[in-house]
C-alpha positions as a LaTeX table, in Angstrom:
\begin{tabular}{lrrr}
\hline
Residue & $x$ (\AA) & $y$ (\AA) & $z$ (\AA) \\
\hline
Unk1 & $-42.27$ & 19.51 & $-36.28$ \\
Unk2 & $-44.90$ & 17.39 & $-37.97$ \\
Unk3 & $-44.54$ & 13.79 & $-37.21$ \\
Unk4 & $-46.86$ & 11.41 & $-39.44$ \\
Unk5 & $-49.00$ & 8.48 & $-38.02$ \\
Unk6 & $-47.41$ & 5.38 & $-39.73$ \\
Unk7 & $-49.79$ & 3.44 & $-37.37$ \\
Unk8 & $-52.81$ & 4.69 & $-38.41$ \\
Unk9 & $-53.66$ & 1.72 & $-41.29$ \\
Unk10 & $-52.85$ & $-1.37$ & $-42.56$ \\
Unk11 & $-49.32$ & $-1.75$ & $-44.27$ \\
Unk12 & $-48.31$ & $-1.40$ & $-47.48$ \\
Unk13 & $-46.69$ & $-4.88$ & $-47.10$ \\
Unk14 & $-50.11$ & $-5.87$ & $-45.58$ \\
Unk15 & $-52.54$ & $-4.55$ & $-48.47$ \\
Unk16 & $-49.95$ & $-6.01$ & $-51.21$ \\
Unk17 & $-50.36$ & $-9.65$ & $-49.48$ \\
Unk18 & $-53.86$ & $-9.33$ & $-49.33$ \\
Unk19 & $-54.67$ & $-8.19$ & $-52.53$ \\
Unk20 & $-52.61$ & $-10.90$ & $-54.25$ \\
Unk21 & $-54.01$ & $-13.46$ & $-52.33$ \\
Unk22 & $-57.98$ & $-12.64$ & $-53.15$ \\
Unk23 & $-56.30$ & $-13.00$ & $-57.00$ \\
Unk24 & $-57.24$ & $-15.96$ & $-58.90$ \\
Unk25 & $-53.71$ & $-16.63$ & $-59.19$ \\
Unk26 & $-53.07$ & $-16.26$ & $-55.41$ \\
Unk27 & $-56.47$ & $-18.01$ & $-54.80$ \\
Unk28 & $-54.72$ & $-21.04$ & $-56.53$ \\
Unk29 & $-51.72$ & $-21.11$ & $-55.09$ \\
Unk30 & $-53.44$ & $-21.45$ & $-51.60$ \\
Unk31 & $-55.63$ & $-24.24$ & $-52.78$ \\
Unk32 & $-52.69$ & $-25.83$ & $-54.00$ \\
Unk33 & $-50.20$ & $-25.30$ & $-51.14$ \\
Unk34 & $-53.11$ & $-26.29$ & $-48.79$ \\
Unk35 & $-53.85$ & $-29.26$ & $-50.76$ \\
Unk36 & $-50.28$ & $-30.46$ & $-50.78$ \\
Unk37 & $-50.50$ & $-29.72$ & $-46.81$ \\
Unk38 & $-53.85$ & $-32.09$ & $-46.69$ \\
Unk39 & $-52.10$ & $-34.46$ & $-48.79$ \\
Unk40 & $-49.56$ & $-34.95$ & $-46.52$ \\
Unk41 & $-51.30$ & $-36.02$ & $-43.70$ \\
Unk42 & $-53.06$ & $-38.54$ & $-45.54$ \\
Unk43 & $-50.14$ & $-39.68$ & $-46.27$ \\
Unk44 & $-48.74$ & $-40.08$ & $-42.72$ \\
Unk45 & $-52.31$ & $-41.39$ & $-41.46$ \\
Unk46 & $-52.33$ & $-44.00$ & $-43.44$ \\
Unk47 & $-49.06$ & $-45.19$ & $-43.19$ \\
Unk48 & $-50.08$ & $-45.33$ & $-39.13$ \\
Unk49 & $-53.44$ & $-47.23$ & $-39.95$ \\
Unk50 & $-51.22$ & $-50.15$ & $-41.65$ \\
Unk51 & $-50.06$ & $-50.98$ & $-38.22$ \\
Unk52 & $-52.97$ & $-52.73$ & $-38.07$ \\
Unk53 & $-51.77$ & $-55.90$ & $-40.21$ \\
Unk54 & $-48.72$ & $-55.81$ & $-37.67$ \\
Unk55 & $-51.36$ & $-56.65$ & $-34.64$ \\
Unk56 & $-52.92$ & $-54.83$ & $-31.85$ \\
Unk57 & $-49.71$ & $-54.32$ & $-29.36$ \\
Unk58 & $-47.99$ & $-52.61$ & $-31.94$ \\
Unk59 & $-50.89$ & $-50.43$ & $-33.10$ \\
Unk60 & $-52.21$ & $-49.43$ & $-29.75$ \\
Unk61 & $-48.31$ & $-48.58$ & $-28.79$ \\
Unk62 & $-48.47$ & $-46.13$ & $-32.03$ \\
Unk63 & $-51.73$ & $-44.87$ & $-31.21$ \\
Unk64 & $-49.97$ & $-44.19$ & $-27.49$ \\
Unk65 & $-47.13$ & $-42.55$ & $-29.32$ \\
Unk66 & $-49.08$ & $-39.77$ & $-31.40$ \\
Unk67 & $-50.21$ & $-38.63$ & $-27.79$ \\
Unk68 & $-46.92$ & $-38.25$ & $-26.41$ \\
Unk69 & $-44.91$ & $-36.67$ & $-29.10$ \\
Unk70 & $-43.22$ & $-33.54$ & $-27.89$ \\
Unk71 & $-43.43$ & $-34.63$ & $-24.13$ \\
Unk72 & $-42.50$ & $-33.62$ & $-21.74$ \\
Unk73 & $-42.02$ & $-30.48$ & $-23.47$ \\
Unk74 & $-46.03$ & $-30.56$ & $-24.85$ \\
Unk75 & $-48.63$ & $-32.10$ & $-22.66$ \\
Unk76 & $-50.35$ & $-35.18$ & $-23.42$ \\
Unk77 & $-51.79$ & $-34.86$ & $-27.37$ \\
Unk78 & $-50.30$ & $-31.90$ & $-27.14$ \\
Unk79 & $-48.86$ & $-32.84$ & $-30.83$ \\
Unk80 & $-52.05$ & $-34.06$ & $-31.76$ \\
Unk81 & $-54.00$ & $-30.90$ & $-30.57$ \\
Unk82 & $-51.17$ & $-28.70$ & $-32.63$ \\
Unk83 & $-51.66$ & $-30.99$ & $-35.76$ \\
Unk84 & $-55.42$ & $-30.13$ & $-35.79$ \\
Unk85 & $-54.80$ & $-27.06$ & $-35.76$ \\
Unk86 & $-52.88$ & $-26.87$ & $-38.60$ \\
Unk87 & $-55.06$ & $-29.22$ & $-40.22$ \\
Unk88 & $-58.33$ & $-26.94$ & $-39.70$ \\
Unk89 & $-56.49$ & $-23.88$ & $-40.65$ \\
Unk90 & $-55.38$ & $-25.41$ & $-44.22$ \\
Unk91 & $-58.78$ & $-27.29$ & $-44.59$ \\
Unk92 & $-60.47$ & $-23.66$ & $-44.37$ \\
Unk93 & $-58.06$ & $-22.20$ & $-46.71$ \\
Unk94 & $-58.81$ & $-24.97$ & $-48.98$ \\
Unk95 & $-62.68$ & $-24.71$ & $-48.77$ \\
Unk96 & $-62.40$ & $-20.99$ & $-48.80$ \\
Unk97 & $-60.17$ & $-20.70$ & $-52.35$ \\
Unk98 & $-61.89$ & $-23.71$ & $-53.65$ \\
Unk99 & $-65.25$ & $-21.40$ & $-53.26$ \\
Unk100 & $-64.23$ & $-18.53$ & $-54.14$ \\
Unk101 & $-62.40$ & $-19.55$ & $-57.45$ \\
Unk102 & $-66.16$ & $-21.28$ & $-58.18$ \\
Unk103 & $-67.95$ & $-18.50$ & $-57.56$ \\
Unk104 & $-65.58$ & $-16.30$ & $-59.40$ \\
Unk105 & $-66.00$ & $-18.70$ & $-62.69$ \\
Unk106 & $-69.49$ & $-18.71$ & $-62.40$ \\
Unk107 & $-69.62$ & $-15.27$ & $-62.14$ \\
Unk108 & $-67.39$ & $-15.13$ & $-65.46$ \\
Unk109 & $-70.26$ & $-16.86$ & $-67.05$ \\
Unk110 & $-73.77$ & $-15.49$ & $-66.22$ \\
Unk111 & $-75.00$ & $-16.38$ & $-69.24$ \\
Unk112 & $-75.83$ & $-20.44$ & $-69.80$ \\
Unk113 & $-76.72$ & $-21.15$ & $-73.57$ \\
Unk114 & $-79.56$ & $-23.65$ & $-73.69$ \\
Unk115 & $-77.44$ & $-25.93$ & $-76.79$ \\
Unk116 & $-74.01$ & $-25.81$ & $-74.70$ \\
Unk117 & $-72.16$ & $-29.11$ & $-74.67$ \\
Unk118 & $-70.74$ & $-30.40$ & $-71.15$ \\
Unk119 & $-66.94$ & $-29.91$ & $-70.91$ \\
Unk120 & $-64.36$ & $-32.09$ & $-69.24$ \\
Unk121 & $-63.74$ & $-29.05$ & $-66.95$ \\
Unk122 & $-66.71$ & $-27.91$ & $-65.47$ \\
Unk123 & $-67.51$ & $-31.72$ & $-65.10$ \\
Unk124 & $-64.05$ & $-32.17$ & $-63.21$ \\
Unk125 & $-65.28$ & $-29.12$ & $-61.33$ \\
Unk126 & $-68.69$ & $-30.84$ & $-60.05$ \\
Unk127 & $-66.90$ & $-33.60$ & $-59.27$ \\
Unk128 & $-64.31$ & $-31.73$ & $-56.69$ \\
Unk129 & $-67.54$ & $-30.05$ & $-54.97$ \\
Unk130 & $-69.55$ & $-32.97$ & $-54.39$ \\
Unk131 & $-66.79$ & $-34.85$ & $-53.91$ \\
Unk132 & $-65.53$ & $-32.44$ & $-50.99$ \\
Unk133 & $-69.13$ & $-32.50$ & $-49.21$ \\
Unk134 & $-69.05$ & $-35.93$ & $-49.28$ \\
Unk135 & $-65.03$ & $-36.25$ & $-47.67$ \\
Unk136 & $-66.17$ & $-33.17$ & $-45.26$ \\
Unk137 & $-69.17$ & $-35.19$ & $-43.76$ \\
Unk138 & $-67.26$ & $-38.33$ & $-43.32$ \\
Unk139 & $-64.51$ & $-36.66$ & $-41.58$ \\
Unk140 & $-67.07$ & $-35.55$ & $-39.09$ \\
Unk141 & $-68.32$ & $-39.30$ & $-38.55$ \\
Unk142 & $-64.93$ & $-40.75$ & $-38.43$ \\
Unk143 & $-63.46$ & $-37.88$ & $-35.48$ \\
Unk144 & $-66.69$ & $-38.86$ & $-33.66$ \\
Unk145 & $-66.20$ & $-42.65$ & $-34.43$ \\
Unk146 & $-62.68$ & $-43.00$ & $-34.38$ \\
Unk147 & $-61.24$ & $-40.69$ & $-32.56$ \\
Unk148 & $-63.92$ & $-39.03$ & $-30.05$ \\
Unk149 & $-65.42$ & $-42.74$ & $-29.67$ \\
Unk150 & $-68.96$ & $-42.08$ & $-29.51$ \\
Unk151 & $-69.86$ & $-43.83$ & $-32.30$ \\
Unk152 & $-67.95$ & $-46.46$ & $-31.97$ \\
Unk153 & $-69.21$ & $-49.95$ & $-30.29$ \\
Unk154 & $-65.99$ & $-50.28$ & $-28.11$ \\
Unk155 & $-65.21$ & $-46.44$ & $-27.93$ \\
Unk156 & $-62.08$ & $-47.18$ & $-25.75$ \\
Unk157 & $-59.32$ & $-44.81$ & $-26.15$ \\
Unk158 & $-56.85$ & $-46.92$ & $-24.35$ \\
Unk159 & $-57.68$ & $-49.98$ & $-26.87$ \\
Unk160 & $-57.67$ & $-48.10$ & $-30.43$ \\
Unk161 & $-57.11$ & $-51.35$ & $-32.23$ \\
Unk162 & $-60.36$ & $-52.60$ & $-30.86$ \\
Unk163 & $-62.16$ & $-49.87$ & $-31.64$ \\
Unk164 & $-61.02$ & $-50.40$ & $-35.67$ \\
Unk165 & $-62.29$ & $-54.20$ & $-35.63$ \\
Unk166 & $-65.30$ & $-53.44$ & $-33.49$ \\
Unk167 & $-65.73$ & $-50.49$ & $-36.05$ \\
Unk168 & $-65.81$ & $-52.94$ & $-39.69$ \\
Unk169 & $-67.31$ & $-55.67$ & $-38.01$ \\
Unk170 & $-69.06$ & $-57.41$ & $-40.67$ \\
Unk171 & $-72.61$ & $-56.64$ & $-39.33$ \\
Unk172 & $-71.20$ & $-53.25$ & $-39.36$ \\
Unk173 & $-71.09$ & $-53.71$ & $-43.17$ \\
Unk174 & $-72.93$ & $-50.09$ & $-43.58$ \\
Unk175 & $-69.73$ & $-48.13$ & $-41.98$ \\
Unk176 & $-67.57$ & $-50.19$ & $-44.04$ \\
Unk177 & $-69.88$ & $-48.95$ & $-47.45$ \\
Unk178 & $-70.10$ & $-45.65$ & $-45.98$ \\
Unk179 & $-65.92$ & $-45.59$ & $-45.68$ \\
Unk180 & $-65.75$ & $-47.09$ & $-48.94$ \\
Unk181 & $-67.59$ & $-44.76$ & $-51.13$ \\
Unk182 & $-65.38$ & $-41.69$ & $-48.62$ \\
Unk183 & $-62.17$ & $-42.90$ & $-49.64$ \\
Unk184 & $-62.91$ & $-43.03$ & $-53.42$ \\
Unk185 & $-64.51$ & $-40.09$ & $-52.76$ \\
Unk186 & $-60.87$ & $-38.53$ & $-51.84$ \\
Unk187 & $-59.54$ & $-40.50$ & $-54.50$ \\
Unk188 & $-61.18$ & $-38.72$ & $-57.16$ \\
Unk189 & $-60.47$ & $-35.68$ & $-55.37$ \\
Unk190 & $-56.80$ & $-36.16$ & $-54.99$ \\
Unk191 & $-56.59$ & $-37.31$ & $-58.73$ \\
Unk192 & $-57.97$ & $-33.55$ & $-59.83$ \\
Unk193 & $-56.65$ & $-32.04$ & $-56.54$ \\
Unk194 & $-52.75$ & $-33.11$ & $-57.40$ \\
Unk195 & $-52.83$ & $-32.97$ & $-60.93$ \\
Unk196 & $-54.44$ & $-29.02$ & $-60.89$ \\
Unk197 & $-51.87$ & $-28.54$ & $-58.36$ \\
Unk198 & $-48.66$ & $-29.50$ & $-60.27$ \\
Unk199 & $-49.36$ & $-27.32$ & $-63.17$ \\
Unk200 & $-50.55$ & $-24.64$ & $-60.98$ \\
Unk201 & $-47.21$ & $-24.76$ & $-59.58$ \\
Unk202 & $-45.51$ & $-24.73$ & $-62.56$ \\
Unk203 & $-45.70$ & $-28.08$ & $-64.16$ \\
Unk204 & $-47.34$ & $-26.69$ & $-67.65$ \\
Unk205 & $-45.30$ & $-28.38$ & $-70.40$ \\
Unk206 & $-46.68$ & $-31.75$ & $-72.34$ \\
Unk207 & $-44.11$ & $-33.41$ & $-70.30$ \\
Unk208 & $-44.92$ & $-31.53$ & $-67.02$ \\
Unk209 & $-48.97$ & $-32.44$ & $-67.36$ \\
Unk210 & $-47.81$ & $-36.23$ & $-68.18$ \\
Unk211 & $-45.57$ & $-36.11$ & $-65.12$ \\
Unk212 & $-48.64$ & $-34.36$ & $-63.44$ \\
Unk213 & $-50.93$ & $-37.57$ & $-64.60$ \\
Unk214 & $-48.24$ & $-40.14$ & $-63.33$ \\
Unk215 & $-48.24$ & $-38.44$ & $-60.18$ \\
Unk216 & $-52.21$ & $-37.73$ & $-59.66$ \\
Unk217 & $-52.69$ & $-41.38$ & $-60.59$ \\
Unk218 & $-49.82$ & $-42.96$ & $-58.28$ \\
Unk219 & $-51.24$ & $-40.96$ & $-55.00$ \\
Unk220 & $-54.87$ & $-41.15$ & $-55.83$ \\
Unk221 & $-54.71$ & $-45.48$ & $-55.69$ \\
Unk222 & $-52.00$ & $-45.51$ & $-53.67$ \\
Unk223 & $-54.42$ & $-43.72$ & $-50.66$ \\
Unk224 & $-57.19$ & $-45.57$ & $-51.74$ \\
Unk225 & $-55.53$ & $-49.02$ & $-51.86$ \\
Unk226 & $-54.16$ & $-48.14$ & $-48.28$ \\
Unk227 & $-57.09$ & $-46.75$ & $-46.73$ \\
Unk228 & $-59.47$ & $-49.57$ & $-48.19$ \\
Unk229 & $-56.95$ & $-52.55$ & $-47.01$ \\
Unk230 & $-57.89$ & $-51.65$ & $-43.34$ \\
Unk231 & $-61.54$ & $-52.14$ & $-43.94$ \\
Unk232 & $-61.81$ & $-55.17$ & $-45.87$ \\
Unk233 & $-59.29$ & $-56.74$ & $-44.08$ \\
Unk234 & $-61.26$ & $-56.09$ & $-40.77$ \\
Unk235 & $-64.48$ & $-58.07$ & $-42.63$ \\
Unk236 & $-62.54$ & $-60.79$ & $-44.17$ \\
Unk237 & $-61.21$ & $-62.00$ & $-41.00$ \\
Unk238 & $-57.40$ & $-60.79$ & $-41.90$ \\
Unk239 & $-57.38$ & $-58.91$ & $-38.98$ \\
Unk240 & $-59.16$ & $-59.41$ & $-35.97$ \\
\hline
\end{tabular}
């Protein structure tokens, strides 16, 4: 009897997922699921940086919190070490559909016509690339500011509310610039970011792209009025 090798390569199951991810229509959906993933955080981050206005015991209690979620089950920032993860793992899906969708368009188009007038798409399309360097290298100054400390003037982990004043100290007024032009930064982003999303997941009516623009608009300056209150509040004196 001849008995077949079902071992012997990847599944059919396996190749089908594969294949319909490295699609432009897969490629989107990932970008867009990701996104909403991104999104959320935000979201949840900022709500936790508004604790600010309700003064230091109660922030540095909620900063205590994130590292003790799960326990005793998870060790200490056990959570927090998880929610990187996931955070990493959906920023690299981003970045990698986000490229490859670019490079895929480009590749549609080898042919640039010296007379061709800009579009709103391929300007929206710079935008969300520049826009994502500029968000990518301010998350890597605010982990080692905020978070990892050593660019912070107090850099105490126990004392995370002191850390955010010390941080947008007035003399400090170039971090504050610096966070400034980051969050509009993800502003624009998220306006494009949500809005593609929507009608990529199905939102492709005239009333589904309206809802689409209600929705882009409402998180966009939500997150930026939220983010940005922290900040300017630290310079004005509000909080302190």
């Amino acid at each position: 009897m001849h008995w077949t090798n079902r071992s012997s390569g990847p599944s059919v199951g396996a190749v089908v997922t594969a294949s319909a991810v490295r699609s432009t229509v897969g490629q989107k959906m990932l970008m867009a699921v990701s996104g909403i993933v991104l999104v959320l955080f935000l979201v949840a981050h900022m709500a936790g940086n508004l604790k600010v206005f309700v003064g230091a015991e109660s922030f540095d209690h909620y900063a205590h919190w994130l590292r003790t979620i799960g326990a005793p089950l998870l060790p200490d920032s056990g959570y927090l070490w998880i929610q990187r993860t996931v955070l990493t793992a959906a920023l690299v899906a981003h970045v990698w559909a986000a490229t490859s969708l670019a490079l895929r368009a480009r590749a549609a188009r080898p042919v640039r016509y010296a007379h061709r007038r800009p579009v709103q798409g391929s300007y929206a399309a710079r935008t969300m690339r520049w826009g994502g360097v500029i968000i990518l290298l301010f998350a890597v100054f605010h982990v080692l500011d905020l978070t990892t400390g050593h660019l912070n003037p107090v850099g105490d982990r126990a004392h995370p509310y002191a850390n955010v004043v010390a941080d947008f100290a007035p003399e400090r007024w170039y971090v504050t610039l610096f966070y400034t032009l980051a969050v509009l930064a993800v502003g624009l982003h998220l306006w494009h970011g949500v809005f593609s999303a929507v009608r990529t997941l199905g939102q492709r009516t005239a009333v589904g792209e309206r809802r689409a623009r209600l929705a882009a608009s409402a998180v966009a300056v939500g997150l930026c009025a939220g983010y940005l209150s922290v900040p300017f509040a630290v310079m004005s004196g509000l909080v302190g």
